[in-house]
Phi, psi and omega in degrees: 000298152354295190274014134293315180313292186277261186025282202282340190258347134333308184289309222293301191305313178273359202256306197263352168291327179278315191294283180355310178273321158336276186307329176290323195325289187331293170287031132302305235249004193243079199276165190302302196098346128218227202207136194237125197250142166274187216274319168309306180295330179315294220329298224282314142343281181325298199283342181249254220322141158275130175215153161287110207267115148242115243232120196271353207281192163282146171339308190272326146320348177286296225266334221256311188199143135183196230266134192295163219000034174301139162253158194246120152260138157294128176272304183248177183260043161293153182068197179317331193310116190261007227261154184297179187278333201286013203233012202236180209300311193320319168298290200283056162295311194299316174286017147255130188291168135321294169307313170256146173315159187212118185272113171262133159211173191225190184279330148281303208124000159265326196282345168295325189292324187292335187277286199312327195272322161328293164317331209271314165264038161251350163130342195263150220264312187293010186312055185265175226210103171276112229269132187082349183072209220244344185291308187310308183310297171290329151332296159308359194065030178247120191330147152271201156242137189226000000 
């Protein structure tokens, strides 16, 4: 009776060792695609690395404050925001080089990460997501353009 008992905690055992080991392999092979820097690390991006500033908010969230050369695509049409779709990152993908890091952000931090994993299947390798935004960003005392 004893030895069926281990048997069966055996199967039981080797059984969740093998899924254990599945799944990590699995979210091994499964990259972020980019990397998300906090407003210090942006700063600082900015100021030595050449990178591409890209700014995901709306015209008027734009135009009202941002990060000096920052370009602006809008990645979605929120709020009030009318804009065509052809006019929105998905479209204008082709005006972020290739060639350089490309720094992203919005006014928090979510429509960047939606813009960056876009970049990110679009092929580009170089992506980071500034956490917190442009709030996060004025928080720190670090300039706009207004």
């Amino acid at each position: 009776m004893n030895k069926k008992y281990l048997m069966y905690f055996g199967a039981i055992l080797l059984f969740l060792l093998i899924t254990a080991l599945f799944f990590s392999m699995q979210k091994k092979d499964i990259p972020s695609g980019f990397e998300n820097v906090n407003v210090d690390e942006a700063r600082g991006m900015t100021e030595k690395d050449e990178v591409f500033i890209l700014d995901v908010r709306t015209p008027a969230e734009f135009n009202s404050s941002h990060i000096q050369g920052a370009k602006l695509i809008p990645v979605t049409n929120s709020g009030e925001l009318n804009l065509n779709p052809d006019q929105l990152l998905e479209a204008r993908i082709n005006e972020v080089p290739r060639d350089k890091k490309i720094l992203v952000y919005c006014r928090t931090g979510h429509r960047s990460i939606t813009a960056s994993n876009l970049l990110v299947v679009a092929g580009y390798s170089d992506v980071y997501n500034m956490e917190g935004g442009i709030t996060a960003w004025t928080g720190a005392g670090y300039p706009v353009v207004s």
